[in-house]
VODREN-686013 format. One line per field, with one value per atom (N, C-alpha, C, CB): residue number from 1; atom name; x negated, y negated, z negated. Coordinates in Angstrom, 3 decimals, always signed. Glycine has a CB too. Layout:
// VODREN-686013
n: (NUM, ...)
atom: (CA, ...)
px: (X, ...)
py: (Y, ...)
pz: (Z, ...)
//
This chain:
// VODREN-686013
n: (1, 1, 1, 1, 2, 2, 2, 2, 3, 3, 3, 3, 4, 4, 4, 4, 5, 5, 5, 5, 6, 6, 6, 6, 7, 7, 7, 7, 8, 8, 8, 8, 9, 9, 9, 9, 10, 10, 10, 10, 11, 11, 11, 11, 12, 12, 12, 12, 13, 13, 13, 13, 14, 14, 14, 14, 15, 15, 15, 15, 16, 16, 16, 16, 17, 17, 17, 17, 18, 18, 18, 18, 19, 19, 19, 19, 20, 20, 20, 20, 21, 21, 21, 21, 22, 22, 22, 22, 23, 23, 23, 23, 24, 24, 24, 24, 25, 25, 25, 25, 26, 26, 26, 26, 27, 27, 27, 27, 28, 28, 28, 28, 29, 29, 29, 29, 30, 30, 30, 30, 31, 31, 31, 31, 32, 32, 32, 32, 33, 33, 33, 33, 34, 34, 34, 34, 35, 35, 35, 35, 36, 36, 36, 36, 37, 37, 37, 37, 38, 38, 38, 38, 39, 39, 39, 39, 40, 40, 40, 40, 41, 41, 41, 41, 42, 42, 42, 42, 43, 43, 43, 43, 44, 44, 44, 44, 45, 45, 45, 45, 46, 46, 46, 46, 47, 47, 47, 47, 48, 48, 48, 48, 49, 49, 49, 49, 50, 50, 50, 50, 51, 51, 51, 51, 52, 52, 52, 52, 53, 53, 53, 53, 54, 54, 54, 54, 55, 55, 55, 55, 56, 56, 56, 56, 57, 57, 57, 57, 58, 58, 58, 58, 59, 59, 59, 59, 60, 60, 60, 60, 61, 61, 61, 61, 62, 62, 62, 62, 63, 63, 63, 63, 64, 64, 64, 64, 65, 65, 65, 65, 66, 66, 66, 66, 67, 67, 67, 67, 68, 68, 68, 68, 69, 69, 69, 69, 70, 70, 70, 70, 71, 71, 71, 71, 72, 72, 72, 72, 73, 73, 73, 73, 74, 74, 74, 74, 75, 75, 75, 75, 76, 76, 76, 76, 77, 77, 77, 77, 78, 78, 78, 78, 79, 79, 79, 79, 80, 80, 80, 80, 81, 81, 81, 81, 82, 82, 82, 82, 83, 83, 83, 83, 84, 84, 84, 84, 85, 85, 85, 85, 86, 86, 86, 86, 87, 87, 87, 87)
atom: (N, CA, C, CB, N, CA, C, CB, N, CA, C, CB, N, CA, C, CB, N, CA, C, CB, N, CA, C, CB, N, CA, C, CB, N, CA, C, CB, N, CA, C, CB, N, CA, C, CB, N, CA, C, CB, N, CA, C, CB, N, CA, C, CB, N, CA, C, CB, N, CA, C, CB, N, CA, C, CB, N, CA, C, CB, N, CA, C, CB, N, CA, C, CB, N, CA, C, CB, N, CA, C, CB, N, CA, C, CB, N, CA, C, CB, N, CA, C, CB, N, CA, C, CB, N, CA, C, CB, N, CA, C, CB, N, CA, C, CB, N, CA, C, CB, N, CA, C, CB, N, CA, C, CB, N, CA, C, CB, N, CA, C, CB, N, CA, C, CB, N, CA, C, CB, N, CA, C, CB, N, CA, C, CB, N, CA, C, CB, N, CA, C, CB, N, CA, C, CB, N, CA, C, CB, N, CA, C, CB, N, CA, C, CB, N, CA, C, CB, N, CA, C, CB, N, CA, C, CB, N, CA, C, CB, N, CA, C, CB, N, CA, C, CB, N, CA, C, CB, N, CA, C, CB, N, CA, C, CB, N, CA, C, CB, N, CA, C, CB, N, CA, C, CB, N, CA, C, CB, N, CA, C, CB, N, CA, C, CB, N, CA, C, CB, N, CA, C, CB, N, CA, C, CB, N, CA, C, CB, N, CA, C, CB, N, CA, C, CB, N, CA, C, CB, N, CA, C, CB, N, CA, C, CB, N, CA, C, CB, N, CA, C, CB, N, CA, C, CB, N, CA, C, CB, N, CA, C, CB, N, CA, C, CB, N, CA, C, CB, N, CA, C, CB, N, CA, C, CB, N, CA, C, CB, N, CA, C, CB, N, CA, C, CB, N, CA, C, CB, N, CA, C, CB, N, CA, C, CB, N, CA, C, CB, N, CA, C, CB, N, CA, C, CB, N, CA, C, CB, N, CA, C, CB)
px: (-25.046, -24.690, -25.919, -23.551, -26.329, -27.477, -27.036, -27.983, -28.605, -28.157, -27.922, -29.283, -27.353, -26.323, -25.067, -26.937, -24.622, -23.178, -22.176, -23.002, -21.267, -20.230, -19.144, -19.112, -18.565, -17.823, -16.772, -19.286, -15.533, -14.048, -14.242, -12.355, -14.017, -13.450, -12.853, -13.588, -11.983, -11.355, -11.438, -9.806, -11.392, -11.417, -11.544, -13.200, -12.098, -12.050, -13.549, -11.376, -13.559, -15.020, -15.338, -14.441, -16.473, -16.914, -18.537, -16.649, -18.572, -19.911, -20.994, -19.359, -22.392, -22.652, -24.546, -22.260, -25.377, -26.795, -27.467, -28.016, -27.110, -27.769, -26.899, -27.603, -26.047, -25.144, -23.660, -25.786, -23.106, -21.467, -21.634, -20.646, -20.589, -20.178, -19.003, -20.338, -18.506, -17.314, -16.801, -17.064, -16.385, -15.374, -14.179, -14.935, -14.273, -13.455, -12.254, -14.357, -11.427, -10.381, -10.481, -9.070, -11.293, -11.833, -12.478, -13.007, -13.221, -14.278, -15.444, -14.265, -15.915, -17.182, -17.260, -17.143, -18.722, -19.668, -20.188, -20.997, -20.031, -21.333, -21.342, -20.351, -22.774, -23.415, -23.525, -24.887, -23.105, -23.081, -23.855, -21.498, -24.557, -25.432, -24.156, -27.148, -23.326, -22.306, -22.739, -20.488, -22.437, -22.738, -21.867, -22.319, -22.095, -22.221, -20.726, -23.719, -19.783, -18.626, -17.546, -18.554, -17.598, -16.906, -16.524, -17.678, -17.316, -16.769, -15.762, -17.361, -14.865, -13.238, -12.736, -12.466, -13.435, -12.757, -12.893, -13.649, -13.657, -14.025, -12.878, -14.962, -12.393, -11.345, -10.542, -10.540, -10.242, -9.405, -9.281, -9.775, -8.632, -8.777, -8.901, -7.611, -10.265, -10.333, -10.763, -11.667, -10.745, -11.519, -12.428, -10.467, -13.947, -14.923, -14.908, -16.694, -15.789, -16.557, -17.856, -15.977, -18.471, -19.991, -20.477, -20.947, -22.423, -22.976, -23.674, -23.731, -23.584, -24.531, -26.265, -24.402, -26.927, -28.695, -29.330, -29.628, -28.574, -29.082, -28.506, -29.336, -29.368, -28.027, -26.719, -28.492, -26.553, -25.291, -25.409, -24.653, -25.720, -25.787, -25.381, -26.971, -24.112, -23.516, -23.764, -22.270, -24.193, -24.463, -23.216, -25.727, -22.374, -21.071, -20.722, -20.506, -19.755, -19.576, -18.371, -19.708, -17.440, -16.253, -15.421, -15.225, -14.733, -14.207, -12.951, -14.928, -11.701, -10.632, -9.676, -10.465, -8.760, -7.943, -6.979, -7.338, -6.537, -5.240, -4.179, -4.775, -3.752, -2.446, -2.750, -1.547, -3.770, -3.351, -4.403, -3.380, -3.374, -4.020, -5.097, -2.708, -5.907, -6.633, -6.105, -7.761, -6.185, -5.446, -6.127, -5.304, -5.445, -5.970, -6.258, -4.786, -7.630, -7.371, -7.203, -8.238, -7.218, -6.344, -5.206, -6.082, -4.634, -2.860, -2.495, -1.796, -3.374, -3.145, -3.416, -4.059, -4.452, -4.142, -2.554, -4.711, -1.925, -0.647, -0.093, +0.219, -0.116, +0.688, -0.310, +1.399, -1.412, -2.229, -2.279, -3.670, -2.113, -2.110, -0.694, -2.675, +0.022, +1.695, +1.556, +3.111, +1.197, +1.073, +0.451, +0.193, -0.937, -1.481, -1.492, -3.047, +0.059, +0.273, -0.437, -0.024, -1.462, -2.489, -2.242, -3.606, -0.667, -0.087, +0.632, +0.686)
py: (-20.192, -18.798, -17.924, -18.419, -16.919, -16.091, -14.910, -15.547, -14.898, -13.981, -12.479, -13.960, -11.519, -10.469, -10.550, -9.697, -11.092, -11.325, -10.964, -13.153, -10.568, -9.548, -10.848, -7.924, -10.828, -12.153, -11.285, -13.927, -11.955, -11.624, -13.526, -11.131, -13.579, -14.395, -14.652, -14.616, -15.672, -15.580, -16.931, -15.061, -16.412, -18.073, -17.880, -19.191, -18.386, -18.094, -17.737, -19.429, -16.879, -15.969, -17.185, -14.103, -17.762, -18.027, -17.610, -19.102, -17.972, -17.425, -19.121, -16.503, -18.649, -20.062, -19.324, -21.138, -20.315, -19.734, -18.824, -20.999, -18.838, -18.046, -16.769, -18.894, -16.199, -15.236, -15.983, -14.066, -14.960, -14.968, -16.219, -13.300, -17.219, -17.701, -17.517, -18.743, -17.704, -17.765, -18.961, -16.673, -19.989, -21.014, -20.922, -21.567, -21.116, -20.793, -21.609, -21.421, -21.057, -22.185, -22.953, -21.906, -22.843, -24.157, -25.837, -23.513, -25.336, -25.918, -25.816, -26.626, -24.530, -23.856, -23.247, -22.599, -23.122, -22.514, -21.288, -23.582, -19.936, -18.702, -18.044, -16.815, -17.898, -17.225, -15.586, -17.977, -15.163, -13.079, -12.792, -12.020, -11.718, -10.629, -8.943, -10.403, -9.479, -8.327, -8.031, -8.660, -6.508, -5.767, -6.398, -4.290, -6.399, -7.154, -6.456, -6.635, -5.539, -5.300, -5.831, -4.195, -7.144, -7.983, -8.996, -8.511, -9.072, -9.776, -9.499, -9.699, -8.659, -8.606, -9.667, -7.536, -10.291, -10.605, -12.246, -9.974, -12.860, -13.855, -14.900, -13.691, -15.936, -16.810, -16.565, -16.629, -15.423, -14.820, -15.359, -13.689, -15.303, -15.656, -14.275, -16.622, -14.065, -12.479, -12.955, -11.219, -11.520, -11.631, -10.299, -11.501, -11.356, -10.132, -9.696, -10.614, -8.636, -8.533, -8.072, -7.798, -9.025, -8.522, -8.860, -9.317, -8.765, -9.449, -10.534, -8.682, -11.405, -12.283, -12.262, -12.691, -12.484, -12.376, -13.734, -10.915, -14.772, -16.085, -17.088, -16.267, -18.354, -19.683, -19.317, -21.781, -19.525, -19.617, -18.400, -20.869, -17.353, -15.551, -14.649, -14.913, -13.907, -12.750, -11.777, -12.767, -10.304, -9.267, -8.730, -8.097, -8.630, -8.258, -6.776, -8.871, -5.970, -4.399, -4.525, -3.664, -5.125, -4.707, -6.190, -3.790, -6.305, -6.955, -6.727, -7.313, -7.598, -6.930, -8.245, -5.554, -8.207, -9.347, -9.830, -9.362, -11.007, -11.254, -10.737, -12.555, -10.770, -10.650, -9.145, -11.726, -8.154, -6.752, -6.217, -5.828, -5.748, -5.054, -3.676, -4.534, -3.960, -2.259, -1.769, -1.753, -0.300, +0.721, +1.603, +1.531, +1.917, +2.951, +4.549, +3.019, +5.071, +6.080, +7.697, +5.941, +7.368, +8.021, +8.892, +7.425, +7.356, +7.690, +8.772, +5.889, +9.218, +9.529, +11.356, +8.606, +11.786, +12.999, +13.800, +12.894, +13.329, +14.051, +14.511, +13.449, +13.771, +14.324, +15.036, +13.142, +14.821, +15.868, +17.603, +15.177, +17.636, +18.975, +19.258, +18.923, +18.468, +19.214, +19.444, +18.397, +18.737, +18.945, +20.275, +17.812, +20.681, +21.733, +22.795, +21.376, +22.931, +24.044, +24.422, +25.006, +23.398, +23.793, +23.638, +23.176, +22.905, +22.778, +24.021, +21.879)
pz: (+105.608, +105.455, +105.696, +106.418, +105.063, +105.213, +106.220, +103.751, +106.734, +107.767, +107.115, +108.974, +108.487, +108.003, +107.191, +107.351, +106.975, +106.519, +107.985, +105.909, +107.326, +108.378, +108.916, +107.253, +109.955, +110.161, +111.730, +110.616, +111.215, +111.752, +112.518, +110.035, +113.704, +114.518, +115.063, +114.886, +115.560, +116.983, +117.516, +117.014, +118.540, +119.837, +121.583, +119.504, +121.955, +123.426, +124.249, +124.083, +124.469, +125.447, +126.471, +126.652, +126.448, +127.410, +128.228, +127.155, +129.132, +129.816, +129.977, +131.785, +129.119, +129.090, +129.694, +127.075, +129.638, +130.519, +129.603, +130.991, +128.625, +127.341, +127.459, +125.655, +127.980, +127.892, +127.332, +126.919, +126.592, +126.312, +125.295, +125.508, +124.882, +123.754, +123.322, +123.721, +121.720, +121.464, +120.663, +120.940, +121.507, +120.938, +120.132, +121.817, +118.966, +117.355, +117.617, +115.682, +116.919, +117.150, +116.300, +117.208, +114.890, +114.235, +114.987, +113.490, +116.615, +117.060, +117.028, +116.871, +115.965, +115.734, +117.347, +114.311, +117.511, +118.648, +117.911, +119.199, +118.580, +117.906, +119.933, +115.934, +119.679, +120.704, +120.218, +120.980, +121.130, +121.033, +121.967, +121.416, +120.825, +121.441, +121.561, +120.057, +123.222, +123.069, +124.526, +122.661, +124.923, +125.719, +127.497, +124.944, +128.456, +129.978, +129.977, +131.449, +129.476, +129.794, +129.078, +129.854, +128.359, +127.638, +128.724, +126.420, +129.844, +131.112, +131.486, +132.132, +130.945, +131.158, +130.731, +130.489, +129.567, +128.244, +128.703, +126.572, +129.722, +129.862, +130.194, +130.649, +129.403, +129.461, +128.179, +130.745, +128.164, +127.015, +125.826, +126.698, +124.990, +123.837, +122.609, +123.703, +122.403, +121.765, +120.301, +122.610, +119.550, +118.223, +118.687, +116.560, +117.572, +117.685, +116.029, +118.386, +115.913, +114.767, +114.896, +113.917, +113.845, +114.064, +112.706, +115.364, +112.565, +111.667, +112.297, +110.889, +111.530, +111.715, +112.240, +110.639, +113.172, +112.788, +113.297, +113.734, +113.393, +113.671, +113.430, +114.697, +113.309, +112.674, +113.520, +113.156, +115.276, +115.421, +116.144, +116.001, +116.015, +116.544, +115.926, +116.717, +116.576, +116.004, +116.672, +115.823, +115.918, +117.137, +117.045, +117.042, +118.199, +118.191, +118.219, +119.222, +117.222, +116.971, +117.448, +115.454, +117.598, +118.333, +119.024, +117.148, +119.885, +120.373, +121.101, +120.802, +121.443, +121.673, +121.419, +120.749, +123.284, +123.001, +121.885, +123.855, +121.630, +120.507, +120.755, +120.278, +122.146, +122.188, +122.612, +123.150, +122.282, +122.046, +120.933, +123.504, +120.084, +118.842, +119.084, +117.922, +118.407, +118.378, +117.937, +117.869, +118.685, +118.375, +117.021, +119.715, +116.291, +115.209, +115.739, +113.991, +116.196, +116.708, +115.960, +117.549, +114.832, +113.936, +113.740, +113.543, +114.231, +114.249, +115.612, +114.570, +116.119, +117.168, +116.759, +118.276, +116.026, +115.614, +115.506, +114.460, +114.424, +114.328, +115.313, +113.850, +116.609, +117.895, +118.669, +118.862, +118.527, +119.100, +118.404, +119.006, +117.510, +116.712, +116.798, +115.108, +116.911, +117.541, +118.634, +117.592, +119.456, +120.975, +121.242, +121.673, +120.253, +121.122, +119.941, +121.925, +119.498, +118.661, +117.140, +119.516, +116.816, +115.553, +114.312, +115.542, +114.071, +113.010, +112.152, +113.343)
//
């Protein structure tokens, strides 16, 4: 696969001497370049998204457990402009 290509994962966060890894539920290994507050996430079973910039290196843009969806923060306008009268 060439590097930069965009990639959806999921598997389980672990903490290895190189920093974070993420174990696929394929059995694939990818090592993340993701920010020291994903240590919530450690055990978990999350999906990241990132691009690719190394054989097995993803620089990670978002992350976020399975068993809770990201929120669309979007959807969240409509009740805010009712709420504060601007409709």
């Amino acid at each position: 696969m060439p590097k930069g290509t965009w990639h959806v994962e999921t598997g389980i966060l672990l903490a290895r001497q190189w920093g974070y890894a993420l174990e696929t539920d394929g059995g694939g290994m990818w090592q993340l370049d993701v920010p020291g507050s994903a240590r919530r996430y450690l055990g978990m079973r999350v999906t990241v998204e990132g691009r690719r910039s190394g054989f097995d290196m993803l620089d990670v843009h978002r992350i976020w457990p399975v068993d809770r969806p990201i929120e669309n923060p979007w959807r969240r306008w409509p009740t805010l402009i009712r709420r504060f009268g601007l409709s």
